[in-house]
N, C-alpha and C positions, 0 to 999 in steps of 0.2 A: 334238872327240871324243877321247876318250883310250884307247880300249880298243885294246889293242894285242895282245890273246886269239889264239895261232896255231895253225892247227889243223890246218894242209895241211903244215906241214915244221918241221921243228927246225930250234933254233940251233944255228948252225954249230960253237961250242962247246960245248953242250950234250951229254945222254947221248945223244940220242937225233938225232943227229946226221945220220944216213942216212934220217934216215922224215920227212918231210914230212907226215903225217898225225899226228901226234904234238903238243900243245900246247905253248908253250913252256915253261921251269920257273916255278913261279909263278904260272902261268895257274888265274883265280876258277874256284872249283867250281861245278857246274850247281846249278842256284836249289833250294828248299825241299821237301822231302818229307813228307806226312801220315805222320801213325804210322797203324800198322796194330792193328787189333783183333784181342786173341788169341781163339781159337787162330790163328794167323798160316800162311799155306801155306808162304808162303816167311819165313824171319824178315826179311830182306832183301830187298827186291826193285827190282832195277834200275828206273830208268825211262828215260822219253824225252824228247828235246824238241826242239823246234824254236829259233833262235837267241833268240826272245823269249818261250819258255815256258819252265816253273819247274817242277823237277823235280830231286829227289836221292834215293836207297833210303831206304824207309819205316820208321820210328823213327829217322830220321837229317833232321839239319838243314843248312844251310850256304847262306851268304851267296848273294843272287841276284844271277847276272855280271853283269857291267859291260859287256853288248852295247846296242850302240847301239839304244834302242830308237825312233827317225826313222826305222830298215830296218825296218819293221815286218814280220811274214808274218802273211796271210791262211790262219788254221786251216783254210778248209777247200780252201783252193787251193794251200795252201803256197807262193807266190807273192810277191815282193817288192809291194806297192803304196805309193800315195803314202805321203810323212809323216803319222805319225797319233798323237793327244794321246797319255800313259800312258794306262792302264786299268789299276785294282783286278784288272780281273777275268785269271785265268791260266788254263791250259789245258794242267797237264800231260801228259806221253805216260807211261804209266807202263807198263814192261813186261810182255808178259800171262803170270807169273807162274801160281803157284795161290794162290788164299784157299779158308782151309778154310771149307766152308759145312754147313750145317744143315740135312737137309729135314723138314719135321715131316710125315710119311707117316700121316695121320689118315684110318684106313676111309671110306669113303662107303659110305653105307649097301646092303648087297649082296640084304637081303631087304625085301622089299616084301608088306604082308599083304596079301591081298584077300579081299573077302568080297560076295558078290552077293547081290541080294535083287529077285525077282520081285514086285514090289507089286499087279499086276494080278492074282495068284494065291493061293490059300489056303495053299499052303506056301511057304517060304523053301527056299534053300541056305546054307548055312553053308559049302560045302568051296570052293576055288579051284581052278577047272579052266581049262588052260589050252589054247586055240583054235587048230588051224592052218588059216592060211590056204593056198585054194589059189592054188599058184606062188609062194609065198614059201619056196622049199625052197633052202636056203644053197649057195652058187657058191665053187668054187675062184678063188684072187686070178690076175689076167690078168698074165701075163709082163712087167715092166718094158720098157719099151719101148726101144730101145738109144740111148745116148746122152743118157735123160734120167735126171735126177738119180737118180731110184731105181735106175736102170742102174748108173750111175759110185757111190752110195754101197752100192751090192752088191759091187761090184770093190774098191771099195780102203780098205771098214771094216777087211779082214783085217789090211792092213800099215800098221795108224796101232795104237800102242799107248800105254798111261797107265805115267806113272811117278811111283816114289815115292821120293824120296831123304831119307836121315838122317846129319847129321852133327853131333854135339855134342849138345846142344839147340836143335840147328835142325834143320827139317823141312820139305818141302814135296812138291810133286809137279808136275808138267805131262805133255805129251807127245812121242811121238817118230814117228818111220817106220822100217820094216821095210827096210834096203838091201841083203841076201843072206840066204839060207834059214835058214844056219846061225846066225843072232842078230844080225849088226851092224845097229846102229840110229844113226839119226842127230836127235841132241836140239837145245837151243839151252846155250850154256854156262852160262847162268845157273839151267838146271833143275835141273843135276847139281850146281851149288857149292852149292845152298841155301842161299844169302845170306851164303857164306865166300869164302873169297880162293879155296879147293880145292876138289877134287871132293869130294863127299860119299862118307862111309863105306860105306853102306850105300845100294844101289839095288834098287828091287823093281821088273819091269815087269809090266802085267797085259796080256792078250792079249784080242782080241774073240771066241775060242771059251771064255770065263773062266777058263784055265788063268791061271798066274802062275810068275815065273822070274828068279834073283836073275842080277844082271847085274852087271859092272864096268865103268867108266871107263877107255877106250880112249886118248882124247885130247882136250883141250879149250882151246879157244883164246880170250881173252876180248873181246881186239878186233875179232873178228869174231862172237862170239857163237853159236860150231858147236861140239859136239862129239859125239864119238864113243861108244859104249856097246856092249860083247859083253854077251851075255845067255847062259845058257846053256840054250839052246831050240833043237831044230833042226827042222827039217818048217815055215816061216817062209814066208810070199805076200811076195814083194819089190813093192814100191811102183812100177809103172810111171813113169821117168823120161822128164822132158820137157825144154822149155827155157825162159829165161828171156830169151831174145836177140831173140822175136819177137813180143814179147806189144805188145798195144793195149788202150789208153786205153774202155772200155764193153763186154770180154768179160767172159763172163760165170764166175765160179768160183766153186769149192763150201769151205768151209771144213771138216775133221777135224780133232776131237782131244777133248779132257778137260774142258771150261773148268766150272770149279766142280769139279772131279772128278766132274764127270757123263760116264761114258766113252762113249765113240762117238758124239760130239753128231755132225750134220750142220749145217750152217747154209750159207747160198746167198748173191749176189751179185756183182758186176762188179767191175773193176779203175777203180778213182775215177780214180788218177791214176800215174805211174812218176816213177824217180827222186826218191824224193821224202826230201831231205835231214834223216833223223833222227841223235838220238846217245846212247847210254846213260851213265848214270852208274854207277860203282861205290860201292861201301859208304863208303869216303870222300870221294864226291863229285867225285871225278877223271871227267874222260871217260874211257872204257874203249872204247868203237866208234862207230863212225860208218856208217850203212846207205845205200844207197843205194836207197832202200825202195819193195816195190810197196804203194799203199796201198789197199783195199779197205773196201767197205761190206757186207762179210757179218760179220754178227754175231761176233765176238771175245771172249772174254771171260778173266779171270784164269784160266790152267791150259789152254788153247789155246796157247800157249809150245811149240814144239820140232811143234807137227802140222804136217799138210797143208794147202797152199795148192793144189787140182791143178785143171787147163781140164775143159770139158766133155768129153774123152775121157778123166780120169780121170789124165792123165797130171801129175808132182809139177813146180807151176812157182815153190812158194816155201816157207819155212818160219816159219810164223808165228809173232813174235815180239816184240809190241809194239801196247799198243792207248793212245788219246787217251780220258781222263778229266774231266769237268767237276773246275775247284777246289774246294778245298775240306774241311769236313775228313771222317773218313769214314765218317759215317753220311749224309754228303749226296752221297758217290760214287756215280754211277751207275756200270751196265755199259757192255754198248758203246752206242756211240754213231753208230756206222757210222762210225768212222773209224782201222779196225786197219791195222796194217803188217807186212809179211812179206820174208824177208831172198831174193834171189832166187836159184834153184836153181843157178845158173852159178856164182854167187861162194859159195855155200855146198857145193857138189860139190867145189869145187876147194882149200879147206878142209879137208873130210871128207877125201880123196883123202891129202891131203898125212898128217892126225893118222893113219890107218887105215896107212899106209907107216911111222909112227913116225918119219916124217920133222919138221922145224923149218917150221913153218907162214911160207911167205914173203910179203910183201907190196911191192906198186909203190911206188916212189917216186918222186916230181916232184922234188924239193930246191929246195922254196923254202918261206919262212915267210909266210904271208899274216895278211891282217887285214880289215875292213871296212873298204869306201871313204870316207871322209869326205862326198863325196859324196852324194847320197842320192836324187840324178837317176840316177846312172851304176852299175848296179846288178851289181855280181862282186865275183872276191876280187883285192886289192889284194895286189899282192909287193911285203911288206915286205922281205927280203931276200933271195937269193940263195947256195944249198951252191957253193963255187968245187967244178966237176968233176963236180958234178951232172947232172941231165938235160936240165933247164930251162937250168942254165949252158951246157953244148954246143948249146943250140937256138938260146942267143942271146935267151933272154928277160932282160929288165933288172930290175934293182931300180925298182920304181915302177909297172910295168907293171902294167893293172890286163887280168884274164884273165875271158873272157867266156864262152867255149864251151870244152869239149873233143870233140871229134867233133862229132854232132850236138844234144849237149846245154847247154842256154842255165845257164849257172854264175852265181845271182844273190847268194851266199853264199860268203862265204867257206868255211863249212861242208858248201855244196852241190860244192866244188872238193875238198875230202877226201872225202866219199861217190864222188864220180865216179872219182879215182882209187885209190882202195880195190873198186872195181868193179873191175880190171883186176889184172893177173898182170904183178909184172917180166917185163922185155923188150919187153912189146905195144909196137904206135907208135896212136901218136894225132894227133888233131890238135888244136893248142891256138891260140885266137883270142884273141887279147890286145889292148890299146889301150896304145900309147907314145909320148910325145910329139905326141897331136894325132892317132896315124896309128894304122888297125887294120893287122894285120899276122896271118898263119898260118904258124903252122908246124908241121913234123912235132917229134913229140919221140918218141924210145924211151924209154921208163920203166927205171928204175933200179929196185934192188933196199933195201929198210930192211934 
């Protein structure tokens, strides 16, 4: 195999030198993107993918990487399995965006004539009179019952809002959450660039009492795909915060937000799976972020981007940001598919946190360059090289070493080794399992700063 794609650390001379999570110069652009049909929500729109799915922003092309495809992953396990032939068929992640949509709102018919006719009698009626029955006399609706969905989407429609950004002739929309009274909301970065390198000119947000309120761009960061938004709106329900550090594998969550710009959709389901190793492409095809994603089978759709992922107490445990598309081109895209992604509220808080302080958005580093194992029994990311001074260097991990876990998370990707530690904040210590020479070995590492 030749692919030497690195995604966990810069070359040691290269610009990006300090960030392990960084590809090296030169590194193939993520695989092919459908053009979008206008009017387009986003004109641009990020996607996603997995190491052997195909994905670049929409009306944009570009060559598909050169990952080994013997490391196959299982779409809906995201899972390394056996060696498996090519397949035609792809499976982009594309991110959920807005597509502008159409709804053709055609009356159903609201009057009904009637006309009765007594056959057994000499006369007829021609008038339509209407009968009540007794005990059929109309009931006030019974109080949501607390804790169930109708509970939790009463509490927290207030602080999921739609947004509409314009920049150039580009335009689009998604959604966001309500994080203090006074306006600050927290989006994904790709709502507010509208398919530019920058925030968009013009932002409108709409609110769930139908007011609406122009807003600016706070802060936004693209490799992590957070930003920040003032509105100028005050009297604002903040969004009950949760966490993202104790979630499992068949709880159940409610999905908020815009998708289609249908505003205040609810939609329901469980957490499929965690950690689960995605990456966005930018307008050039460049990776731009890597997630370390909760994945979810509640309905997602384009313009869901930047809402609420929250548990059954209503409280915010992710921000949805990305859903999986059959190939294809796109009059044969579906919607969801049950297979969305949401970025988790720990690593998106602590984002938010940093743009909202106008502070320089920091991120962990490991310092090393990885790549795919050759292998394709022995499943992690492979250190290609080694930052001298790095983190990994003072741990004592070698060049060649191939890294299998960090804490307790099984690292089958080289890709799933850049999500893991893009989940963490310079400084953390972790624990990194790695196999060298024959021998596994642990150790602690404190993360470095990019």
């Amino acid at each position: 195999m030749t692919d030497d794609r690195q995604n966990s650390g810069p070359d040691q001379n290269g610009p990006f030198a300090n960030d392990p999570t960084q590809p090296q110069p030169g590194a193939a652009a993520p695989g092919a993107q459908q053009p979008v049909t206008p009017p387009p929500a986003y004109g641009v729109n990020p996607t996603l993918q997995q190491p052997t799915w195909q994905s670049v922003p929409d009306g944009h092309t570009a060559p598909q990487p050169p990952y080994d495809t013997q490391a196959a992953y299982d779409p809906a396990a995201a899972q390394p399995v056996a060696a498996a032939p090519k397949s035609s068929s792809k499976l982009p992640l594309t991110v959920a965006g807005v597509a502008a949509v159409g709804l053709l709102a055609g009356g159903i018919g609201g009057v009904v004539g009637h006309q009765m006719s007594d056959s057994g009698s000499s006369t007829s009626n021609s008038s339509s009179k209407v009968q009540t029955v007794p005990g059929a006399t109309a009931t006030a609706q019974p109080p949501a019952e607390p804790g169930s969905v109708q509970d939790v989407a009463a509490r927290v429609l207030p602080s999921v809002v739609s947004i509409e950004v314009s920049t150039g002739q580009e335009s689009g929309s998604g959604s966001g959450v309500v994080l203090s009274e006074d306006g600050t909301i927290l989006t994904n970065n790709h709502v507010v660039a509208a398919g530019g390198d920058k925030p968009a000119d013009q932002v409108l947000v709409s609110f769930s009492d139908g007011s609406r309120a122009r807003a600016k761009v706070i802060g936004a960061d693209p490799t992590n795909d957070i930003a920040v938004i003032k509105a100028d709106k005050t009297g604002l329900q903040p969004i009950a915060m949760g966490t993202s550090s104790n979630l499992s594998v068949g709880q159940s969550v409610i999905a908020i937000g815009s998708p289609l710009g249908l505003e205040g959709t609810v939609t329901t389901g469980i957490i499929s799976a965690l950690n689960r190793p995605v990456s966005t492409a930018g307008a050039d095809g460049s990776v731009e972020s890597v997630i370390d994603a909760i994945q979810t089978d509640a309905a997602i759709n384009p313009g869901n981007s930047g809402g609420a992922l929250v548990n059954s107490s209503g409280a915010l445990i992710g921000i949805n940001s990305a859903i999986a598309t059959l190939g294809g081109d796109q009059s044969s895209q579906s919607g969801s598919i049950g297979l969305g992604f949401a970025i988790p509220i720990d690593q998106a808080r602590r984002v938010a946190d940093q743009l909202m302080n106008g502070g320089k958005v920091t991120r962990a580093n490991l310092g090393v360059n990885v790549r795919p194992n050759d292998d394709v029994t022995q499943p992690g990311a492979l250190v290609a090289s080694v930052v001298k001074g790095g983190a990994a260097d003072q741990a004592g991990i070698p060049q060649g070493a191939l890294i299998t876990k960090v804490d307790d998370q099984t690292i089958s990707s080289s890709e799933a080794l850049v999500a893991a530690i893009r989940s963490h904040a310079p400084g953390d210590q972790v624990k990194i399992v790695y196999t060298a020479g024959g021998k596994q070995q642990t150790v602690d590492v404190k993360l470095g700063q990019a």
